[in-house]
Every structure is written in structure tokens, then in C-alpha cells.
C-alpha positions in Angstrom: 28.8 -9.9 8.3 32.5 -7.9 7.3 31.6 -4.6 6.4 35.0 -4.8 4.1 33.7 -4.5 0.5 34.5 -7.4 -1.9 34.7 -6.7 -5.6 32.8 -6.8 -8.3 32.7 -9.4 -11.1 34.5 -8.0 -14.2 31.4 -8.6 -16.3 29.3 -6.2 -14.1 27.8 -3.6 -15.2 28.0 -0.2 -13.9 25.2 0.1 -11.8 24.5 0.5 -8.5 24.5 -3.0 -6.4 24.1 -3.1 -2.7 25.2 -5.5 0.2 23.6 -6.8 2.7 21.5 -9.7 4.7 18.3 -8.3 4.4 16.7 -7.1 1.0 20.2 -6.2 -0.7 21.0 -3.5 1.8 24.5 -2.8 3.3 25.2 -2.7 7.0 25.3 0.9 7.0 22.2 1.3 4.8 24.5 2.5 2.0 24.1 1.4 -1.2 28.2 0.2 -2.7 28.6 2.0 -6.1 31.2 0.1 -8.7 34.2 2.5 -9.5 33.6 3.9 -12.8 37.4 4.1 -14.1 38.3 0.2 -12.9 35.6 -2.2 -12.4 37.8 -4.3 -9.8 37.8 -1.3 -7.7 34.8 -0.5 -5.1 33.7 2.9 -3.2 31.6 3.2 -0.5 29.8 6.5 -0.6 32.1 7.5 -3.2 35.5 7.2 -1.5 37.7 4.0 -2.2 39.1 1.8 0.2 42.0 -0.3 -1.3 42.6 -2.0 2.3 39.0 -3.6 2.0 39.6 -5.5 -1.4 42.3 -8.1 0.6 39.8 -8.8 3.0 37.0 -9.7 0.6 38.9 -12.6 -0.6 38.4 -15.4 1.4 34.5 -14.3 1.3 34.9 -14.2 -2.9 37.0 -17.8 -2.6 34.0 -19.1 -0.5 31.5 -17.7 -2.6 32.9 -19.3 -5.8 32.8 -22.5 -3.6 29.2 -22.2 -3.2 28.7 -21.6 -6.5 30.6 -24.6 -7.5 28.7 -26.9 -5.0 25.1 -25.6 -6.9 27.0 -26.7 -10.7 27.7 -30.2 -8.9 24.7 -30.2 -6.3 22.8 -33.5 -7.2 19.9 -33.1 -5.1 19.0 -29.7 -6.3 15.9 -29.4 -8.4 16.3 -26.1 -10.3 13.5 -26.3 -12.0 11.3 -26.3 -9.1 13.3 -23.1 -7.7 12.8 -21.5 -10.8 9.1 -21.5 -10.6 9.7 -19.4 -7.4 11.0 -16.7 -9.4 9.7 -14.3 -11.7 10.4 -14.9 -15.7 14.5 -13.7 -16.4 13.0 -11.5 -19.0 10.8 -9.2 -16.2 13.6 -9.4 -13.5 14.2 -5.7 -14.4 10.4 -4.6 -14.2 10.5 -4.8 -10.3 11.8 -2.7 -7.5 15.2 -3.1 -7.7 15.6 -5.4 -10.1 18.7 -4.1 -11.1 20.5 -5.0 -7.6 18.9 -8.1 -7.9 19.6 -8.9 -11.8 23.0 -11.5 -11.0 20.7 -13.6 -8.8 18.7 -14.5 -11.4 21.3 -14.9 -13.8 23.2 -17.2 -11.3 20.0 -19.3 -11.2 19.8 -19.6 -15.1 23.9 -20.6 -15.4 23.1 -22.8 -12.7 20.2 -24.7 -13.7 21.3 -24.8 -17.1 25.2 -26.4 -16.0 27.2 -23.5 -17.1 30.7 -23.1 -15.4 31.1 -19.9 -13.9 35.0 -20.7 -13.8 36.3 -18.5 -10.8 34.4 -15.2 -11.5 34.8 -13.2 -8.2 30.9 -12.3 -7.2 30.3 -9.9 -4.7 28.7 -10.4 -1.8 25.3 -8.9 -2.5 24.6 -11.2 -5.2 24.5 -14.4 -2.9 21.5 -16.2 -2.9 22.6 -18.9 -0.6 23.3 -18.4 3.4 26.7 -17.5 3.1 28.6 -17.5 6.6 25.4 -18.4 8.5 26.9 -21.0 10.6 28.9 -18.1 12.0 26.9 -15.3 12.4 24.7 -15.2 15.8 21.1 -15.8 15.1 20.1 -12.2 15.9 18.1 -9.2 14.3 17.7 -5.5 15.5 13.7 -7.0 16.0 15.2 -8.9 18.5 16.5 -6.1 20.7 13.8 -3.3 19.9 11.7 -5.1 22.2 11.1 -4.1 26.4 14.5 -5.9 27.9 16.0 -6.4 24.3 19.6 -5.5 25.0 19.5 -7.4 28.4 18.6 -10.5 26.8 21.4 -9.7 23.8 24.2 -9.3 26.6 23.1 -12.9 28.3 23.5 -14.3 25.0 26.6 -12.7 23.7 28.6 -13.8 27.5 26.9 -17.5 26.9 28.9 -17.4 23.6 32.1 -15.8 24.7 32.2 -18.7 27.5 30.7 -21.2 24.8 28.0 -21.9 27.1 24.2 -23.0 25.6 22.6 -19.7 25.4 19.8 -19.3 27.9 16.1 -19.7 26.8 14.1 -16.8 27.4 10.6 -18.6 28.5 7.1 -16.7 28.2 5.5 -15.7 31.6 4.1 -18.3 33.9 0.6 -16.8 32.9 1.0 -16.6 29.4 2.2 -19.5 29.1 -0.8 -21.5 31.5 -3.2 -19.8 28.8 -1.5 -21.4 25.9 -1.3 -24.7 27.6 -5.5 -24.1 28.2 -5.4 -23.8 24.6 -4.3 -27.5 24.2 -6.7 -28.2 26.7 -6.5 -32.6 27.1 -4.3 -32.3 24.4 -6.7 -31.3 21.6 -5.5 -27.9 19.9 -8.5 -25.1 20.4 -6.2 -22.4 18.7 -9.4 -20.3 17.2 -9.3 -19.5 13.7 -12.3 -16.5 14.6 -9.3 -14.4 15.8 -8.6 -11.4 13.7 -5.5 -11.0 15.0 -4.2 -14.4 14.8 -0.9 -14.7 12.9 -1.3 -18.1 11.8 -4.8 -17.1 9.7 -6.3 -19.1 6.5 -3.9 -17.5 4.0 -0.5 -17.6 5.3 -0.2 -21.4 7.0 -3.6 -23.6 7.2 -4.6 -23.0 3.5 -1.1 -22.0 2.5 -1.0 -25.3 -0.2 -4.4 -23.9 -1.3 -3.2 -20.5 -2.0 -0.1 -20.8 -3.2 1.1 -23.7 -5.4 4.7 -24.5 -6.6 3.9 -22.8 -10.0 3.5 -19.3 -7.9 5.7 -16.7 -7.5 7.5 -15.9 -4.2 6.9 -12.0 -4.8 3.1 -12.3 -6.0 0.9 -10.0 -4.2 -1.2 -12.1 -1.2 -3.6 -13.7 -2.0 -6.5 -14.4 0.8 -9.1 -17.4 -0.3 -12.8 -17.6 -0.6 -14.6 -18.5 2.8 -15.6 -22.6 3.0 -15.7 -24.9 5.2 -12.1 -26.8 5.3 -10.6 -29.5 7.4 -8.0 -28.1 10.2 -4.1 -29.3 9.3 -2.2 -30.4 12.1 0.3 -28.3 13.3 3.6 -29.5 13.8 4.7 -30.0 17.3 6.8 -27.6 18.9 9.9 -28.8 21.0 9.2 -27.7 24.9 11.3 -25.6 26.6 9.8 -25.2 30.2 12.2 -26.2 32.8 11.5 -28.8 35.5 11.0 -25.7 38.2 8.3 -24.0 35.8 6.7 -27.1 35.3 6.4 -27.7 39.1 4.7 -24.2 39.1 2.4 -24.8 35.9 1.0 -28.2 37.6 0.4 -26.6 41.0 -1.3 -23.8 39.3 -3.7 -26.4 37.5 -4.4 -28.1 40.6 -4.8 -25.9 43.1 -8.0 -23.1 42.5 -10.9 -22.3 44.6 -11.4 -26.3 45.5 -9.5 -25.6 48.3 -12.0 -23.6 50.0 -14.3 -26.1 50.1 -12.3 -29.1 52.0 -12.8 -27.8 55.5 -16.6 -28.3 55.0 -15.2 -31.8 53.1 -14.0 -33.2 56.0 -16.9 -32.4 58.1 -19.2 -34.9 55.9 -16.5 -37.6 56.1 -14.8 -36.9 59.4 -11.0 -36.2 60.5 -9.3 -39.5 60.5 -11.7 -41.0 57.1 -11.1 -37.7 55.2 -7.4 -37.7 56.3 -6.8 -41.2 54.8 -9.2 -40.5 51.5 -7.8 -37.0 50.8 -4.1 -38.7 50.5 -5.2 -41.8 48.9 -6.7 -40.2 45.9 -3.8 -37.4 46.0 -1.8 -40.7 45.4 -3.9 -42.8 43.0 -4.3 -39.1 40.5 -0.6 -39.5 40.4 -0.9 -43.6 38.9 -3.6 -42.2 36.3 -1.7 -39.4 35.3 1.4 -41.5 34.9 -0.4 -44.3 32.8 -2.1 -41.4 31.0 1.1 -40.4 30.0 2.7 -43.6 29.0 -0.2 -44.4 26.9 0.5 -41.0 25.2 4.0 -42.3 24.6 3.3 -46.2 23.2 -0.1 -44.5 20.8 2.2 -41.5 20.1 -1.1 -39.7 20.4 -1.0 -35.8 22.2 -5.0 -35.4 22.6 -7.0 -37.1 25.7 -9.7 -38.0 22.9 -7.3 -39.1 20.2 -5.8 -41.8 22.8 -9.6 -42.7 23.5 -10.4 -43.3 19.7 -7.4 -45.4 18.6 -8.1 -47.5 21.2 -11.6 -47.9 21.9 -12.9 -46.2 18.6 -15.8 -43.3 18.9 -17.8 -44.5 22.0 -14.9 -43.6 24.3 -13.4 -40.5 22.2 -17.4 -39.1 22.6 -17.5 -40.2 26.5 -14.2 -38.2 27.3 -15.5 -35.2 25.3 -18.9 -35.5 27.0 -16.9 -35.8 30.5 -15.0 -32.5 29.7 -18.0 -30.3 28.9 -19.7 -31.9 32.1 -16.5 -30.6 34.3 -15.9 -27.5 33.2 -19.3 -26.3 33.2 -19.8 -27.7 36.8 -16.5 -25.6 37.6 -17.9 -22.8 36.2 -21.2 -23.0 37.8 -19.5 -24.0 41.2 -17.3 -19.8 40.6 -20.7 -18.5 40.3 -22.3 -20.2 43.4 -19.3 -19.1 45.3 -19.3 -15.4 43.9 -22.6 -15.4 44.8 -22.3 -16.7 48.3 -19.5 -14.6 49.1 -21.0 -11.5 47.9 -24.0 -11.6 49.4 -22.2 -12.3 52.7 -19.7 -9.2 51.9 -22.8 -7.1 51.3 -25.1 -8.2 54.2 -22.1 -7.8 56.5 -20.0 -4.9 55.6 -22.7 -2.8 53.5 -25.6 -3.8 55.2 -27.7 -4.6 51.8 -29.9 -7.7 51.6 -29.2 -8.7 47.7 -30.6 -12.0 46.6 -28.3 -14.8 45.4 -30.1 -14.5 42.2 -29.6 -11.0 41.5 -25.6 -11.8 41.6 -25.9 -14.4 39.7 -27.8 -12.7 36.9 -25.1 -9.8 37.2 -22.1 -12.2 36.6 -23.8 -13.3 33.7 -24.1 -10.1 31.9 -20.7 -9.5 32.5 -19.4 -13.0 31.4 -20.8 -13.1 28.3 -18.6 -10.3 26.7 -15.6 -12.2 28.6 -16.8 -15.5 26.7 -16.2 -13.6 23.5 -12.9 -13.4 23.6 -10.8 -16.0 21.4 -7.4 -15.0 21.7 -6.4 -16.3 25.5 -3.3 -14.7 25.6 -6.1 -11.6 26.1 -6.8 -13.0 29.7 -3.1 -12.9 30.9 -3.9 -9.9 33.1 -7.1 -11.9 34.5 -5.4 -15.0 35.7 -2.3 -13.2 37.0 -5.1 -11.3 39.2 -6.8 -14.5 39.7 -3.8 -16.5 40.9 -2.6 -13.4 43.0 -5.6 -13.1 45.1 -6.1 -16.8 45.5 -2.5 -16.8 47.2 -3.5 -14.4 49.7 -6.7 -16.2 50.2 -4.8 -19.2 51.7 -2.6 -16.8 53.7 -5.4 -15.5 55.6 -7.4 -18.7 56.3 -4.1 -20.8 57.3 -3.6 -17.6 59.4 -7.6 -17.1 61.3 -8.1 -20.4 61.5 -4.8 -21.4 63.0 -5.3 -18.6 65.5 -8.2 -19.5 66.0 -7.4 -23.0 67.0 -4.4 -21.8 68.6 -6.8 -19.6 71.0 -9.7 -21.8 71.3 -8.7 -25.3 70.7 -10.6 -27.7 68.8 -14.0 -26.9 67.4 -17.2 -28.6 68.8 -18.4 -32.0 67.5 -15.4 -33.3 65.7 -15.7 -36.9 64.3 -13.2 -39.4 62.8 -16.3 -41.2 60.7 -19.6 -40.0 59.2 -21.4 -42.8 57.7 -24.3 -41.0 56.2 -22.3 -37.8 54.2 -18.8 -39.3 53.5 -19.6 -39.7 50.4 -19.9 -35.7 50.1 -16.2 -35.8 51.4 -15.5 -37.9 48.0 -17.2 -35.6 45.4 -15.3 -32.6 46.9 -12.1 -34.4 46.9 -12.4 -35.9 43.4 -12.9 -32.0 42.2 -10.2 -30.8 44.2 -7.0 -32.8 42.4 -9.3 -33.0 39.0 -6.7 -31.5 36.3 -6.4 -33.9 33.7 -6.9 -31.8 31.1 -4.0 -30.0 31.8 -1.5 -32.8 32.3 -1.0 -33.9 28.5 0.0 -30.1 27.2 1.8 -29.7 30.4 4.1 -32.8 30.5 4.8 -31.8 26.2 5.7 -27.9 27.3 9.3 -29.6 29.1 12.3 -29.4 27.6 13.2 -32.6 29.0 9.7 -34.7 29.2 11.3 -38.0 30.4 11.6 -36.0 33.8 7.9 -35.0 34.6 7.2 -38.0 36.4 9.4 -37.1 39.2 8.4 -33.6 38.4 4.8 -34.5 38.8 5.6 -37.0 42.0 6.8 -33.8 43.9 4.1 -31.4 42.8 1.6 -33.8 44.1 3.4 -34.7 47.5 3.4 -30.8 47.9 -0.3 -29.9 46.5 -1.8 -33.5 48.7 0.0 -32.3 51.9 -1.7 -28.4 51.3 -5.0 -29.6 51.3 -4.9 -32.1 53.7 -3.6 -29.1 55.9 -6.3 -26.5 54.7 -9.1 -29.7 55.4 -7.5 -30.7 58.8 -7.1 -27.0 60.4 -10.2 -26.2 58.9 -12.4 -28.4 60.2 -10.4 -28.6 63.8 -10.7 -25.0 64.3 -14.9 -24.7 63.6 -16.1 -28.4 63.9 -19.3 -29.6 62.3 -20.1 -25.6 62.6 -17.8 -25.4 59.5 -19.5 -23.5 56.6 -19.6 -25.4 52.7 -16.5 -21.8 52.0 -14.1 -21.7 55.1 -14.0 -18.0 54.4 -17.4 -17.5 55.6 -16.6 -18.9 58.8 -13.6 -15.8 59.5 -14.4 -13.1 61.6 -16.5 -11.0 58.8 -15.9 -7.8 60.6 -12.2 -8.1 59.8 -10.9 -5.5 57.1 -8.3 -8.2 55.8 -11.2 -11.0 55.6 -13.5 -8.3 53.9 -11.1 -7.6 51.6 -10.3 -11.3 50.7 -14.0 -11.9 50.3 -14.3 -9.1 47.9 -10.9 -10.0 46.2 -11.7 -13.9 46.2 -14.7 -14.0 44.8 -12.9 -11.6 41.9 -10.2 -13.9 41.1 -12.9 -16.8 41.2 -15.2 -15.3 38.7 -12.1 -14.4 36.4 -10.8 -18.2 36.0 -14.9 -18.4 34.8 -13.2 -17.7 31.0 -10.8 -19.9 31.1 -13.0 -22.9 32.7 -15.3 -22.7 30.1 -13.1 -22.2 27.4 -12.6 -25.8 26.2 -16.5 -26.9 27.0 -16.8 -24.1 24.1 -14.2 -25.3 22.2 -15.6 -29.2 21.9 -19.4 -27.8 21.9 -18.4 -25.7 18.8 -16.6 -28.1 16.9 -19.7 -31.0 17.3 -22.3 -28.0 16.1 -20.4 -26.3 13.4 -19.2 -29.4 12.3 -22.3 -31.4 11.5 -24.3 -31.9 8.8 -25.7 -28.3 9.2 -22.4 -26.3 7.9 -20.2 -29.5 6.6 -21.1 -31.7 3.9 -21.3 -35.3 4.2 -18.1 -36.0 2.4 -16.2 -33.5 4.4 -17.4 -34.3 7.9 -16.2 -38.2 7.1 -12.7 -36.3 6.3 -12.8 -34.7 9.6 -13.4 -38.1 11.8 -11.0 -40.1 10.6 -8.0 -40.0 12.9 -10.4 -38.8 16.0 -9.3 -35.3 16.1 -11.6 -32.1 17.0 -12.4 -29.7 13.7 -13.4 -26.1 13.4 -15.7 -24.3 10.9 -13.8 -21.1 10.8 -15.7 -17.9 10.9 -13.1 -15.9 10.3 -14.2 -14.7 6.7 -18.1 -15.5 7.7 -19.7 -13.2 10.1 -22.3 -15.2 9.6 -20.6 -18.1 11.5 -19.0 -16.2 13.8 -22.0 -14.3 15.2 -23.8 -17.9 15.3 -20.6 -18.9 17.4 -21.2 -15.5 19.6 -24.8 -16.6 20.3 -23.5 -20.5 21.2 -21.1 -18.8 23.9 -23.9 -16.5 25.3 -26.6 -19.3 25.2 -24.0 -21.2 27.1 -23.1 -18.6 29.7 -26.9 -18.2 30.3 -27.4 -22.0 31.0 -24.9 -22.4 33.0 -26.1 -19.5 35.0 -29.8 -20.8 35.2 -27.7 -24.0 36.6 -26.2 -22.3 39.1 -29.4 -20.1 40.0 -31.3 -23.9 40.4 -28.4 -25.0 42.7 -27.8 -21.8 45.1 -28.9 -23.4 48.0 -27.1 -26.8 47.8 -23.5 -25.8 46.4 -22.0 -28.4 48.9 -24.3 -30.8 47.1 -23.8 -29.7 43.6 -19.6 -29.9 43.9 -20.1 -33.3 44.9 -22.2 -34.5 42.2 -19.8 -32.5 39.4 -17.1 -34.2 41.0 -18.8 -38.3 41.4 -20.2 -38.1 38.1 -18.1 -36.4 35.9 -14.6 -35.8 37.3 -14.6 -39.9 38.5 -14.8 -41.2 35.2 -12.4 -38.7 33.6 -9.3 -39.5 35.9 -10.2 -42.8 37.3 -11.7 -44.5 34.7 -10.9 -43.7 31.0 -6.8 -43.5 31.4 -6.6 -47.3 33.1 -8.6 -47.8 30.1 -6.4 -46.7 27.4 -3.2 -47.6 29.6 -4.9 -51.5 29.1 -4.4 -51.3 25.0 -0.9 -50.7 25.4 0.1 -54.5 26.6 -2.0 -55.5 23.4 1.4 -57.0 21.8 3.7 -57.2 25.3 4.5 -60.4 26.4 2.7 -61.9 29.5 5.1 -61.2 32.4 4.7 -61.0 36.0 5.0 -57.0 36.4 2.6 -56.9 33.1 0.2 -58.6 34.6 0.4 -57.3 37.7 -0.6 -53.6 36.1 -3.2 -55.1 33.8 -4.4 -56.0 37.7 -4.0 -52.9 38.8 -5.9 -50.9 35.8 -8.9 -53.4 36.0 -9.2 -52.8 39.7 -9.1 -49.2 39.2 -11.9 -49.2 36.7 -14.1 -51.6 38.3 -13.9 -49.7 41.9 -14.3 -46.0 39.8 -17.5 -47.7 38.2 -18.7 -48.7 41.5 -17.9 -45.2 43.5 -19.4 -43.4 40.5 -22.6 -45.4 40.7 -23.1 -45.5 44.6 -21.7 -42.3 45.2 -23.9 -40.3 42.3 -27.1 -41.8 44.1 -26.4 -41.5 47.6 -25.8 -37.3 46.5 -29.3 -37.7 44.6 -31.4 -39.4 46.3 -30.2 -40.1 50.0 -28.5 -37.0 51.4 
């Protein structure tokens, strides 16, 4: 914006009118005071500047031609802009409305035809966004922030070389949470948060709360609590790069699964579990692919929105019910394994018996309050600690094991075949590359989505070749002597493998949160959303496009503490689960894995991916997927069957 001073109209009055972008103030935060001997003279803290009136004029020339294009605008409703107003007549009554008292007069001349000939107007008494296409997008909020002015000289040398101006992305952890918030798609924003932004009165109820009969400047208005169907909100355009998208899939892949191939490929042997371990790195890729492309065709950005518009209700309900089962098997699997590993850590290093079940109790009293916590972005600092310590975790084991095997050679009893516990080897392996959840909100964070298949064929050659190398020097360097966690079979008298026991088991327990959070999410919205808190007429509202709806509780305590006791009662079953299942973790992964995680990649995307050829024509390469899907769910119904009762009933 100049800071020249243009003059004032020769109808003005005397007083005081100010310049400026933001609420009628100047550059300088001075107000511009009219000359009180000649009216087409201006002063600026009282001295005149006679040089600044020849500048204004090209600004006063392109002002009148704004003003000319509202006479002739034809698709300008004035009458709907002057319900945004307050009445002419109590323009005065507000603050300021003397600065402000041309604007509204414009409006009236306007809306009423009036030529206002080629009156010079000063700047301050544009309503419209004068010069905006060149003035850089930027506010002092913008640079009153940590790395502010660093990020204000990138842009300003992107400009000067007319270069796009960098995007200045989120951090990697941040931005996993929000992605966890869109959990298969389906947008678990809470509404419970009190310091949520986007609350009941300013966007979801906004049409409730303010109509087009209310004034801009009324005083806010917050609404009664009821129960209300959720709007959509309006996609935003990605801006994750293809290297940060690399990152974000590895990071959903790759957790504390790892830990348990080594004893993986002891139940299946080295050359069966070599062969498996690839071949279902390879087929995750197909059904994330088709997943994807049936996203596309459906235009659908939920898991159980693509499951409802193609199969109705029964399959929207089994994906939900699929995603509860695998997250709270992931969750109860973190507190088996913070339980093993600390009881080993405190036999070993400390020399105090504890009980499994006494660390399991003790993780859930301090997961409860964690549970609590709605706003994910609050967990940034857990998962950066999480993902630090499970990096270091690998270090050490790719480093004691390989010495190990380096020192020793090969571990006693290996086998290329088990024929009684491979199916143990499949469970495990099934959990291991399970992240479909995460795919869909992923593949719509890119900038450019069209590349995340070849995004997502890297990031799985990368994440299939590390744990076929974690299961192969594993099981090579301890045999069938392997324990169910590699770490357990380090050198336990080691200060670096007590330490990543300790530190481990901590970044294990802290991804707990996050697992659960969208088991919450869904269990919420199917209690608070029944017949108990909604009304029939509103509950048939909420199903009708397949979408997940929240009760809010943000104005109810009432709901909101009966949401608090859901998440505890959950926490507490989950950790009665786990306290049933100490003794057979090896087991219980296995089972999560075969009877929940199968059906969730293997079966319901070839599914959905067969509705889209509905209205293709019946060509060879057509046909030859339709072929592929069918074989995929037929041989994922098959594994899930035999594999679920060979776990129950045989091993």
C-alpha cells in the first residue's frame, strides 16, 4: 500500500478519516486529518505534503473505476450486502463511525444507481480490495511467529526471481497426527475440544447462528446445546511433497511389528517366510492401489463411505467393526510388549520380580488420562519420542544381532519349512504391513496425488526389503531359540540394550493414544448417536450418505463426562485383554492380524475396486482385474478361515 496521501472528496466533511488495510488505520498508525483552510489539501500529523497529492492520482482514477464497475456491476445483489450492514441512520452510533460514514454512503448511491460522476475518494473509504492483486499476501501475524522473518525473506527472493513461493509444510509429526485424525478417511476432528477453532458457533452451526438478515458487527452469538448433524468440511488442497509422503507412509508402516518378525520366521521357517514376507509386501501394494482408484471412480474420501455406496450398510458396518478390532489388538499387543520388556528390564538390571500384571495395571492408570485428550496435535511431543526411540531400537538389533551372527554363525535349528506354526508366520506378517487406515488421508495430503502410486511403490520396496532383513538376521543369528521380541534375545547386561528396553517399551506405550484413537472415534459415534441421545428423525439424517456423526459435548458436560467414562471403560478392557493374553502374545498378534487385519486389506478393497467396472465395457485387461479381485477375496476368505482356527484351536 503507498503511504502517499490521496485527497479527499470535496463533499467531505471535516473530520478526521484514516487510511489503511486493516480497520481504517494508516500505515503508520496515524490517523490523516483533512486540511482545514482547502479541503483538496491533506496533512499527515499536521504538516502538508503537496508532493503526495500527484501520487494519489492513479490510486483516485482506479478508485473511481471501481466505483463505476459497482454502478454497472450486474451480478451484484445490494440488497443482500445491505443486510450485512447496520441501518444508514446508526452508522454514526458505533466506534468510529465517523471514519467509516462514506462506506455506507457508497453502498446506498450504489445500490440505489446514483452516479457518483468522478468524485475523487480517498483511499480509506474503499470497501472493495483495491490493489490486492499486487500487494503480497502478508501480515505482521505472519512474521511475529518463531522463524517469521526467515520465512518472509524466502518469499520476498521467490518473488524478486518470480519463482512459486515455497510452502512452508507442518512438521512430519504434526502433520502424521492430523492425518490420524482422518483416520480411513472418516474425519474424527472432536468437537469436545475447548480449544478447537472451528467450534459450534463460528463454522459448523454458522447458518444456524447467523442468517443473511444479521449484521456483520453483531456481538457473537453462541447456540443452545442439541444434538446436530456434523457438516462436511470442504476439502483442503494437499501440499505434502512426494519426499514427505515417502516419510508419512514409512512412518505408518513401520512400528513395533518389526520386533516381532525374527520370532515370525521361526514358525514359518527361512526360505517360506522369505517368500510370504515379500509376497504380501507386494499384494498390500495391489489393495492399496485399487483402494485408491475406487476412491477416485466413487469420489468418496472415507474407507466406510466407499463401503456403503457400494455394498450399502453390511459392508460400511464390517469395515468399521474391522477397525475397532485392529486397533484395539494394536493396543493390547503395546501393553503385552511393555509389559514383557519391563519385567525383563526389572528382573535383569534391578533385580525385582514384578508380575506382568502389575505393569499392566500400571499402564492403565496412566493411559486413561492420555485417552482424554481430544486435540492430537497435543501428542506431537509423544510420537516425535516414540518414532525417535523406535529408530534407535532397529540400530541396535541390526547391530547385536549382526555381530552376533558375524561372531557365531548361524543359530541352532534353522528350517526353511514349518508345517505346524507357519500359519503364526502369517498373522505376524499381515500385522506388520497393516496401515490401511492411513493410506486414504495420506495419498489426499500430496500436492500432486496422481504421483503416490509410484510414491507408494518405493516406500514399500524399501519398508518389504527392512523387514525381511530384521526377520532374516534375526532368526539366522538365534534360531528356533529366538524369543516372540528380538530384544529380549540381546545381551541384557548391555547398557545400550538396557537402555533401548527401557526407551522401547516408552515409545511403544506412547503410540497406545494414537492407536486407539479412531476405535474411540467410531465406538463414540455408534453410542452417542443412537436412539439414546438422537431422535429417530435425526439419526435417519445422519445415515444417509454413510458418513460417521458426533453428539458434541462441547456445551454438555453431561455428554462429555459420559464420553470420558466410554474412553476409560475402554482402556480398562483392553487392559483386562491383554492381562488374559500375557502369556501367549506370539499367539494373540497372530489372531489380531488373521482375523481382523486380513479382511481389512485383503478383502474389502478388491471388493469395492469390483463396483467400479459396473458401467466399463468388457475388455480383456477388465476382465483380467475383475480376475484378479475375485481371486483375492476368495483366497483372503479362505486364509482368514483356516488360519483363525489353526491359531485357536490347533497351535
Amino acid at each position: 500500500m503507498s503511504s502517499t496521501t490521496p485527497r479527499v472528496p470535496e463533499n467531505a466533511s471535516s473530520g478526521n478519516i484514516a487510511t489503511g488495510n486493516s480497520a481504517f488505520g494508516s500505515p503508520t498508525g496515524q490517523s490523516i486529518h483533512s486540511h482545514p483552510s482547502n479541503p483538496n489539501l491533506t496533512s499527515e500529523s499536521g504538516e502538508g505534503t503537496s508532493s503526495s497529492m500527484a501520487k494519489s492520482d492513479s490510486h483516485s482514477k482506479s478508485y473511481d473505476g471501481q466505483i463505476n464497475n459497482l454502478l454497472h456491476g450486474s451480478n451484484i445483489d445490494y440488497n443482500k450486502v445491505n443486510k450485512h450492514l447496520v441501518n444508514h441512520e446508526d452508522t454514526l452510533k458505533m466506534q468510529g463511525g465517523d471514519v467509516a460514514r462514506y462506506m455506507y454512503q457508497q453502498i446506498e448511491n450504489a445500490s440505489k444507481g446514483e452516479n457518483v460522476g468522478d468524485k475523487r475518494r480517498t483511499r480509506s473509504s474503499s470497501f472493495s480490495n483495491f490493489d490486492a492483486e499486487s500487494r503480497r499476501e502478508s501480515m505482521a501475524s505472519d512474521i511475529n511467529v518463531p522463524g517469521g522473518f526467515r520465512r518472509e525473506f524466502l518469499i520476498n527472493r521467490s518473488l524478486q526471481r518470480n519463482s512459486k513461493p515455497p510452502n512452508f509444510l507442518t512438521s512430519n509429526f504434526v502433520e502424521f497426527l492430523s492425518i490420524y485424525g482422518h483416520f480411513a478417511g472418516e474425519d474424527f476432528s472432536d468437537e469436545d475440544d475447548e480449544d478447537e477453532t472451528d467450534d459450534d458457533a463460528s463454522s459448523a452451526t454458522y447458518s444456524e447462528v447467523f442468517d443473511e438478515e444479521s449484521s456483520l458487527l453483531a456481538e457473537r452469538r453462541i447456540p443452545p446445546p442439541r444434538h446436530r448433524k456434523k457438516k462436511a468440511k470442504a476439502a483442503k488442497e494437499g501440499t505434502a511433497s512426494s519426499a514427505k509422503t515417502f516419510f508419512l507412509v514409512f512412518k505408518a508402516l513401520v512400528g513395533s511389528g518389526i520386533l516381532f518378525l525374527p520370532g515370525a520366521f521361526s514358525n514359518g521357517g527361512l526360505l517360506f517366510s522369505t517368500v510370504a514376507l515379500s509376497g504380501f509386501g507386494f499384494l498390500t501394494f495391489l489393495c492399496y492401489i485399487v483402494l485408491i482408484q475406487s476412491k477416485q471412480t466413487f469420489s468418496r474420501s472415507s474407507f466406510g463411505e466407499l463401503g456403503y455406496i457400494t455394498y450399502g450398510k453390511p459392508l460400511k458396518y464390517s469395515i468399521m467393526v474391522s477397525i475397532i478390532i485392529t486397533q484395539i489388538g494394536f493396543v493390547a499387543t503395546y501393553i503385552l510388549f511393555t509389559a514383557e520388556n519391563m519385567t525383563s528390564f526389572l528382573s535383569n538390571v534391578v533385580h525385582v520380580e514384578v508380575k506382568k500384571s502389575t505393569v499392566v495395571v500400571a499402564q492403565c492408570i496412566l493411559l486413561i488420562p492420555l485417552v482424554l485428550i481430544r486435540d492430537l496435535t497435543k501428542l506431537s511431543f509423544t510420537s516425535l519420542i516414540s518414532s525417535t526411540f523406535i529408530v534407535m531400537g532397529l540400530i541396535i538389533i541390526f547391530y547385536f544381532s549382526g555381530t552376533k551372527l558375524a561372531d557365531e554363525g548361524l543359530g541352532p535349528n534353522i528350517v526353511n519349512f514349518d508345517s505346524k506354526n507357519w500359519s503364526m508366520m502369517v498373522g505376524v506378517a499381515v500385522t506388520s504391513f497393516e496401515g490401511i487406515g492411513l493410506i486414504l488421508p495420506i495419498q489426499s495430503s500430496m500436492a500432486r496425488p496422481e504421483k503416490f502410486p509410484y510414491v507408494l511403490a518405493i516406500s514399500m520396496v524399501v519398508i518389504t526389503t527392512l523387514f525381511v532383513s530384521v526377520g532374516i538376521i534375526g532368526y539366522t543369528a538365534f534360531g528356533d531359540q529366538v524369543r516372540s521380541i528380538i530384544i529380549l534375545n540381546l545381551p541384557q547386561g548391555n547398557v545400550f540394550v538396557q537402555s533401548i528396553l527401557v526407551l522401547y517399551s516408552i515409545a511403544v506405550f506412547l503410540s497406545g493414544p494414537l492407536q486407539l484413537f479412531p476405535a474411540i472415534k467410531i465406538g463414540e459415534s455408534v453410542i452417542f448417536n443412537s436412539r439414546l441421545f438422537l431422535s429417530e428423525e435425526q439419526r435417519k439424517s445422519n445415515s444417509d450418505v454413510g458418513r460417521l456423526y458426533h453428539t458434541s459435548g462441547k456445551y454438555n458436560p453431561h455428554i462429555k463426562w459420559l464420553k470420558n467414562v466410554f474412553r476409560a471403560f475402554a482402556v480398562v478392557l483392553i487392559s483386562v485383554i491383554s492381562y488374559l493374553n500375557a502369556e501367549n502374545i506370539e499367539k494373540f498378534v497372530s489372531f489380531n492380524g488373521c482375523f481382523a487385519c486380513i479382511p481389512l486389506v485383503y478383502i474389502y478393497p478388491p471388493m469395492i475396486h469390483l463396483k467400479t467396472f459396473k458401467d466399463k465395457p468388457s475388455t480383456f485387461r477388465n476382465t483380467l482385474v475383475q480376475t484378479f479381485d475375485w481371486s483375492l477375496i476368495v483366497v483372503g476368505i479362505v486364509v482368514v478361515i483356516y488360519t483363525t482356527r489353526q491359531i485357536l484351536f490347533q497351535i
